[in-house]
C-alpha atoms as one frame of an Amber mdcrd trajectory, in Angstrom:
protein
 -19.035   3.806  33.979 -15.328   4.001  33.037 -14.143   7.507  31.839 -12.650
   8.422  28.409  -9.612   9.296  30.394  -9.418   5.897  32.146 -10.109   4.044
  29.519  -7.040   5.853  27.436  -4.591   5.318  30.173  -5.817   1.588  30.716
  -4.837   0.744  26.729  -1.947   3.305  27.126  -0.760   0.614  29.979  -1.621
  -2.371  27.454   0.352  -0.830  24.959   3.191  -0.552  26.938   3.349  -4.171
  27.618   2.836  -5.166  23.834   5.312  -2.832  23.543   8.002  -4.875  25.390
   7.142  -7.834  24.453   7.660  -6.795  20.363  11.314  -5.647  21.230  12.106
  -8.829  22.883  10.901 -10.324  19.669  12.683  -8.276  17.695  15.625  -8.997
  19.670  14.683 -12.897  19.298  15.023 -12.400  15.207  18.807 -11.282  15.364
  19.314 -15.022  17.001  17.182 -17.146  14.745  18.546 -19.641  11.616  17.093
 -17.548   8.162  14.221 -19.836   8.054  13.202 -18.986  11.827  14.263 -15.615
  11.234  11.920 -15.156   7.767   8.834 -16.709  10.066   9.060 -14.306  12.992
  10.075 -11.163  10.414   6.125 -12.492   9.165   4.368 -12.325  12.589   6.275
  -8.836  13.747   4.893  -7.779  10.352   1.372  -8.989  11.457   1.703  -7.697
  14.805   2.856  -3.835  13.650  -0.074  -4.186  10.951  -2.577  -5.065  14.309
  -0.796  -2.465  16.312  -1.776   0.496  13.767  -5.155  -0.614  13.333  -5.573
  -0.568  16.754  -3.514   2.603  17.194  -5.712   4.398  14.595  -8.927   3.276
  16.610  -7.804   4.462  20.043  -7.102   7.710  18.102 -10.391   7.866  16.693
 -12.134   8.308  20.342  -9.651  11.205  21.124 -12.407  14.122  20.086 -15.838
  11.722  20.173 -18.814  12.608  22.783 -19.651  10.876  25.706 -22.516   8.404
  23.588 -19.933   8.214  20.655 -17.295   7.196  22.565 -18.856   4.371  24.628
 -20.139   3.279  21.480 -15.903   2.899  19.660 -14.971   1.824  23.348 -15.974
  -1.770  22.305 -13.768  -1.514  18.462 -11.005  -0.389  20.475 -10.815  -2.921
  23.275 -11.589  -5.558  20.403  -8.731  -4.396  18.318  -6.127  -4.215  21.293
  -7.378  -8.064  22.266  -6.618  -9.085  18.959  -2.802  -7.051  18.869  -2.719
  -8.490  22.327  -3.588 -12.370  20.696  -0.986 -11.739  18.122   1.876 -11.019
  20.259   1.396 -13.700  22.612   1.098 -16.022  19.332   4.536 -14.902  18.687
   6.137 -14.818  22.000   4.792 -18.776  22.350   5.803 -19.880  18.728   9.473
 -18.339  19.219  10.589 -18.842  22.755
């Protein structure tokens, strides 16, 4: 059975990675036409939106039992999947 703390520092490493790949998107917007530039603003938008639902979900198992805990485990992986979906939408639609 995978830990609390494990499980935290395996989405903390996920994170990261989203992480980098956002700021190369973000970089990606200063080079785009206006109409390029407006459709990846929209996706960075969707992305943060994912990435604070997700955020707030991780934070939720911070003080949760054992039982409680294995229970949000599932919400949060689900939740970083679908950040995780998002980004690599992006990175594919704007290369």
């Amino acid at each position: 059975m995978e830990t609390k703390q494990s499980f935290r520092q395996k989405i903390e490493a996920q994170k990261a990675e989203i992480q980098a790949d956002v700021h190369a998107l973000r970089a990606r917007v200063k080079k785009l036409e206006a109409e390029g530039r407006r459709d990846l603003s929209g996706a960075l938008e969707t992305i943060e939106r994912k990435r604070a639902e997700a955020e707030t979900k991780l934070d939720g198992i911070k003080n949760d039992s054992a039982d409680a805990w294995e229970n949000a485990k599932g919400n949060v992986e689900a939740a970083y999947s679908d950040l995780r979906k998002a980004v690599s939408n992006a990175v594919e639609r704007f290369r």
